[in-house]
C-alpha positions as CSV (number, residue, x, y, z in Angstrom):
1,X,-15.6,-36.9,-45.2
2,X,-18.6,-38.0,-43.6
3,X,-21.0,-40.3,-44.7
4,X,-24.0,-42.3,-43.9
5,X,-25.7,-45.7,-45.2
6,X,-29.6,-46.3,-44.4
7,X,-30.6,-49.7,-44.5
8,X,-34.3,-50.6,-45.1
9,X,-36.2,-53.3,-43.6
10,X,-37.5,-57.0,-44.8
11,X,-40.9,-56.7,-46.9
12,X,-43.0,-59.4,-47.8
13,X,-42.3,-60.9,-51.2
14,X,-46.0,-59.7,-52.7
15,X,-45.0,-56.5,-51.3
16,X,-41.6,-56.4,-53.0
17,X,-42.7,-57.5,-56.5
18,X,-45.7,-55.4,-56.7
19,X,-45.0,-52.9,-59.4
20,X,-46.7,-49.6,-58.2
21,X,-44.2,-50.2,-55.1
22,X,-40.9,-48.0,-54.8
23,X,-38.1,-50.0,-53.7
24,X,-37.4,-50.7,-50.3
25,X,-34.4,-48.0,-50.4
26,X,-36.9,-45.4,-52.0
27,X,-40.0,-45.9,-49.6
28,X,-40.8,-44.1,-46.2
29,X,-39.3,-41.6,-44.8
30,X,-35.7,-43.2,-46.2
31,X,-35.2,-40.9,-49.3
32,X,-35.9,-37.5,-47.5
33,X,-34.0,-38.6,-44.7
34,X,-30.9,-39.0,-47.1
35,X,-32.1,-35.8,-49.0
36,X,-31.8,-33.7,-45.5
37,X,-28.3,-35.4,-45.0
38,X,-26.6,-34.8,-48.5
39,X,-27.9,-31.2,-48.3
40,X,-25.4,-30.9,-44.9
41,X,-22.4,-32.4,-47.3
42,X,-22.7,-35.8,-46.3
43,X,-22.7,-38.3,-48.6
44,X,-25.8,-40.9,-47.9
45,X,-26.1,-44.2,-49.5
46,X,-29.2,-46.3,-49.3
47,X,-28.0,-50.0,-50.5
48,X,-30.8,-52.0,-52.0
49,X,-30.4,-55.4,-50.2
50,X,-30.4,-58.8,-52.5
51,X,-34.1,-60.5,-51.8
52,X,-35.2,-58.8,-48.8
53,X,-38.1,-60.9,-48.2
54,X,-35.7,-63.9,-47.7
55,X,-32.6,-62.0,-45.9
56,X,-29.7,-64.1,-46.0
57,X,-26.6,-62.1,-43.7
58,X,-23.8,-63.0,-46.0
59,X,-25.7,-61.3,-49.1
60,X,-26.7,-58.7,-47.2
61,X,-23.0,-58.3,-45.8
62,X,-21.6,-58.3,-49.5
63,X,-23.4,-55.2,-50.4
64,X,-23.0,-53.7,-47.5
65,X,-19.7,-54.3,-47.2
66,X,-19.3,-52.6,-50.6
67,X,-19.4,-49.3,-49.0
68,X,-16.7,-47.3,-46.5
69,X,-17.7,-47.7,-42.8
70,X,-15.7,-46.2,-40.4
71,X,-15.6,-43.5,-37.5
72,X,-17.1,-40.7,-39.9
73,X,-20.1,-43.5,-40.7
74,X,-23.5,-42.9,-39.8
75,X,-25.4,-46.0,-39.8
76,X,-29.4,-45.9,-40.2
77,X,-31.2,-49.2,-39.6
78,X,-35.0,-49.7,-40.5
79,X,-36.4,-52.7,-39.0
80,X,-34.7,-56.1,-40.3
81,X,-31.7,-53.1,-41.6
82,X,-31.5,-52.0,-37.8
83,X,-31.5,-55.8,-36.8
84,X,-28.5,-56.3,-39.4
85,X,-26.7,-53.3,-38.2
86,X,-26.8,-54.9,-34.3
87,X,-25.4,-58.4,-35.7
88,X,-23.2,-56.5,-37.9
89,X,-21.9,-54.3,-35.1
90,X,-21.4,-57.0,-33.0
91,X,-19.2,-59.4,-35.1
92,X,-17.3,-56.5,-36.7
93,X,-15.0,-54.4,-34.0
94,X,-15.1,-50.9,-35.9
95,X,-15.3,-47.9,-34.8
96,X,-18.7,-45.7,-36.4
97,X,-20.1,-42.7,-35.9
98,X,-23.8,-42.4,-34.9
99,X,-25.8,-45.3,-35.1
100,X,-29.8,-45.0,-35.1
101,X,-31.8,-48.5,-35.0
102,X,-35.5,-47.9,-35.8
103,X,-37.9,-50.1,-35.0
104,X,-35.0,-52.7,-34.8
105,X,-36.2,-56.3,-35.1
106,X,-33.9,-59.4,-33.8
107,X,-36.7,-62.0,-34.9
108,X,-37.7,-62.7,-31.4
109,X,-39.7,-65.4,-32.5
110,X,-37.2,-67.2,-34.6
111,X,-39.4,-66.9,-37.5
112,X,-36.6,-66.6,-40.1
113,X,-34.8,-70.2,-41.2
114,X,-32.0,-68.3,-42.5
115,X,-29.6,-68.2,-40.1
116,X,-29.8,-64.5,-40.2
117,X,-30.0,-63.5,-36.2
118,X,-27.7,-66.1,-35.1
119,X,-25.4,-64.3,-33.4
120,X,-24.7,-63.1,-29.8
121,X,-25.1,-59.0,-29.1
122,X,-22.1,-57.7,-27.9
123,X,-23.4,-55.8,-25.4
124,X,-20.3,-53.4,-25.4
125,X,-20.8,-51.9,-29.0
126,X,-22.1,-48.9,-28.2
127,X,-18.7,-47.9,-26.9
128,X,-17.3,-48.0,-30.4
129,X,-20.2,-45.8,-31.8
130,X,-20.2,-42.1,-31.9
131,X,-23.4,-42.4,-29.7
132,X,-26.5,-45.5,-30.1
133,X,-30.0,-44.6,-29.8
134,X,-33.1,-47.2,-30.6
135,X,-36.2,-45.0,-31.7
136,X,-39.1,-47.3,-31.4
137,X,-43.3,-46.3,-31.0
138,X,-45.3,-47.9,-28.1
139,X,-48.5,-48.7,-31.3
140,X,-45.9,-51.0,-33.3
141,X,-45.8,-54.5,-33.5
142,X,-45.4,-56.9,-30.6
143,X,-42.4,-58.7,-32.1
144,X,-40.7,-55.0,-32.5
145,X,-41.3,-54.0,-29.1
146,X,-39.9,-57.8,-27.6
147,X,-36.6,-57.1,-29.7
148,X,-36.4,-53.6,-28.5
149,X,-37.0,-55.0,-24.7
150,X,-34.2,-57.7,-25.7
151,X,-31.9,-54.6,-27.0
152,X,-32.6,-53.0,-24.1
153,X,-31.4,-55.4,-21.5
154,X,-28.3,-56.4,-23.1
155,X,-26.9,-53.4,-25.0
156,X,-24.5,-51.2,-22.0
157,X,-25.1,-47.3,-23.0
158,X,-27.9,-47.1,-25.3
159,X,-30.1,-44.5,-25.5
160,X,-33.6,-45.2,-26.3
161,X,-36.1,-42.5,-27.6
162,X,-40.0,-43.7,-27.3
163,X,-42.6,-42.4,-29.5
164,X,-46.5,-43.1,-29.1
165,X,-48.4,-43.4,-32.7
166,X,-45.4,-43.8,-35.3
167,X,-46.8,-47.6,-35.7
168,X,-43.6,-49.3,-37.5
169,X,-42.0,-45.9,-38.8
170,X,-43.6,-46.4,-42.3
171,X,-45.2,-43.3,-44.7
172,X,-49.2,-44.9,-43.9
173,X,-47.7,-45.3,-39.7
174,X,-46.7,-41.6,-39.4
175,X,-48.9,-40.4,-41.9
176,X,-46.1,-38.4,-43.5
177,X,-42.8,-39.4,-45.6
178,X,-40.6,-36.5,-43.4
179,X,-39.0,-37.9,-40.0
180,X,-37.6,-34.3,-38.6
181,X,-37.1,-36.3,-35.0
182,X,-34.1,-38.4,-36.9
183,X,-32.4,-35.4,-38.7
184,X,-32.8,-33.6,-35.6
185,X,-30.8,-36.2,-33.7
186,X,-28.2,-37.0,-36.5
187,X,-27.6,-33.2,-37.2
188,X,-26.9,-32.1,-33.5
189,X,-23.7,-32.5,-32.4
């Protein structure tokens, strides 16, 4: 059977306990993207990650880990999610189906104290993927676009698919909560 996980990013923690928020697996384009895959029969998860504004890998890896990843696996990473899915990738030698990284951020800056993107790419994952594509938007952030540029140089048969005004790939970025572009890529053979 295939399936597919979708992995949100890292809010801020005022952003994550304000109320009249959704939660960070409901928000963006990340529940109609998993509406559009369950209508095609496959099952898509969206794992809500243990204090996302703090990310600490081995929590994250305990829920994620919860779930079946193998070759009939899509993985969808938002963000800090895409970042997690590169270190993930890397440690773990499995074999996936596609793997989409949008707006992946490595923490070029060494911001987080966590210990969470200590890790070395292995530059030959894409080899055990059923194809890896970056999507990433020229307006975003200049911390996404040097972890993309880092992604870039060290990742060996990635495909990388440039947008102009999608901003961070959030609802108020792309002015819309629908992301045809993804389905597009993850529905074509």
């Amino acid at each position: 059977m295939k399936t597919a996980i979708i992995l949100h990013g890292m809010p801020s923690k005022e952003e994550y306990f304000n109320s009249q928020s959704p939660a960070q697996s409901n928000k963006h384009w990340l529940p109609w993207i998993q509406r559009e895959l369950i209508l095609k029969n496959i099952l898509t998860q969206t794992p809500e990650f243990p204090e996302p504004y703090e990310p600490d890998y081995k929590k994250w890896c305990s829920v994620f880990e919860r779930l079946l990843i193998d070759e009939n696996t899509i993985l969808i990473g938002h963000s800090c999610g895409g970042g997690f899915l590169v270190r993930w990738l890397s440690e773990h030698k499995v074999k996936v189906g596609k793997v989409v990284l949008v707006a992946p951020w490595i923490d070029p800056e060494h911001e987080l104290k966590t210990g969470f993107f200590d890790f070395e790419i292995d530059e030959n994952m894409a080899e055990r993927t059923a194809g890896l594509i970056i999507f990433f938007s020229a307006n975003d952030d200049g911390d996404i676009l040097t972890s993309v540029q880092q992604l870039r140089a060290k990742l060996k048969n990635v495909q990388i698919k440039k947008f102009v005004d999608y901003g961070h790939f959030t609802s108020s970025d792309m002015k819309t909560d629908q992301f045809p572009e993804l389905r597009n890529f993850l529905l074509n053979a």
